[in-house]
KOLRO-578447 format. One record per residue (C-alpha): x negated, y, z. Coordinates in Angstrom, 1 decimal. Layout:
N
[[X; Y; Z]]
...
This chain:
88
[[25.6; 14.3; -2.3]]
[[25.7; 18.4; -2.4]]
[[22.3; 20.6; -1.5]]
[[22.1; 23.1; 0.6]]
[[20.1; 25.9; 1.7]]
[[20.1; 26.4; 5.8]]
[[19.1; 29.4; 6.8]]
[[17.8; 29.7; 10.4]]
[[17.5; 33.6; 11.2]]
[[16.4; 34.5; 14.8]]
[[14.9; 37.7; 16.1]]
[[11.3; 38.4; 17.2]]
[[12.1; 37.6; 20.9]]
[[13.8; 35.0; 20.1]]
[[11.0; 32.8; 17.6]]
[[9.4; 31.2; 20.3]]
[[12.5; 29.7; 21.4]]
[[13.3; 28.5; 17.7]]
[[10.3; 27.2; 17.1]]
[[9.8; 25.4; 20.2]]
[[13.4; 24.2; 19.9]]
[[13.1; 23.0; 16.4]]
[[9.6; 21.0; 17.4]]
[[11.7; 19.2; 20.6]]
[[14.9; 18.2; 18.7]]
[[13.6; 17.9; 15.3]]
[[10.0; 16.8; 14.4]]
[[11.2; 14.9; 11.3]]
[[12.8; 18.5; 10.1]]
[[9.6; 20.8; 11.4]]
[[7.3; 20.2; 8.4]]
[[10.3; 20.4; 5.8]]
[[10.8; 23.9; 6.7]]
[[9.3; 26.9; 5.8]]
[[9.3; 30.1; 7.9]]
[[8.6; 33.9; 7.4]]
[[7.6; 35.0; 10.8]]
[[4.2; 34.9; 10.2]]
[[4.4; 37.9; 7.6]]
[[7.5; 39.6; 10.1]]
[[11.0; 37.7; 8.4]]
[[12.2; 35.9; 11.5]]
[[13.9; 33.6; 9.1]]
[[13.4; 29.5; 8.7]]
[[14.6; 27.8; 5.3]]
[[15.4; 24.4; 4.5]]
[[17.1; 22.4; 1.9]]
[[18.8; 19.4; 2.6]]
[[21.0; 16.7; 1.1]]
[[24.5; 16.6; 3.1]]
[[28.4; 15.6; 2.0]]
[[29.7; 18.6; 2.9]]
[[28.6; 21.9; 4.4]]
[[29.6; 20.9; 8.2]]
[[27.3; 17.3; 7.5]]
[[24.3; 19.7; 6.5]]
[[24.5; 21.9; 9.4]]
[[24.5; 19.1; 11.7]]
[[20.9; 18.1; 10.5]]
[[20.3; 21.2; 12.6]]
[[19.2; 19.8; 16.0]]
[[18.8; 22.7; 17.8]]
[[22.2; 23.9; 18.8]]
[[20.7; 27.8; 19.3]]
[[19.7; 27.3; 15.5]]
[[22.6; 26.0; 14.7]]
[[25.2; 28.5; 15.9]]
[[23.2; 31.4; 14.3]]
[[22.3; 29.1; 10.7]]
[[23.5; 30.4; 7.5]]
[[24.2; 27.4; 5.3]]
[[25.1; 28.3; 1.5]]
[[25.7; 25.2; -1.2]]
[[22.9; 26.0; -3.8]]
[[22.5; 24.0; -7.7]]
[[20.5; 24.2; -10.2]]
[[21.9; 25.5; -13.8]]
[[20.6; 24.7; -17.0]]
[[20.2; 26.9; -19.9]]
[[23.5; 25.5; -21.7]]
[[25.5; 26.7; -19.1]]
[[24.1; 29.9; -18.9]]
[[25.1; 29.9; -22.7]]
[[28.4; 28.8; -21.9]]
[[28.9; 31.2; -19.4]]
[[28.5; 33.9; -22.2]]
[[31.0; 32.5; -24.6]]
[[33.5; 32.9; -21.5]]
């Protein structure tokens, strides 16, 4: 299994909608995610565990959410490879 970062961007007029959404199609996903519009950044973000980049997206229940999501594969590097990256 990969991670992923979704990102769920959506306008001003449109966070209602998102949030709303997300709560009807998605409870399970609601409290994983964590949202800027309180301080103005209509933007949700979640990480999730998926095969492949399509299979993350799909934990995206909200289809509105879904078209406009920003999915990007994300890992972790360790020191040793930031070495190695120097010896490159």
């Amino acid at each position: 299994m990969e991670r992923y970062l979704i990102e769920l961007p959506h306008t001003n007029e449109e966070c209602l909608r998102a949030l709303d959404e997300t709560r009807a199609s998605s409870r399970e996903l609601l409290p994983l995610i964590d949202w800027g519009c309180m301080a103005g950044n209509h933007n949700g973000w979640l990480t999730v565990e998926a095969r492949s980049e399509s299979e993350a997206r799909s934990k995206v229940a909200s289809a509105f959410l879904r078209g406009k999501a920003i999915v990007t594969k994300v890992d972790k590097i360790t020191e040793e490879q930031i070495e190695s990256y120097h010896k490159k």
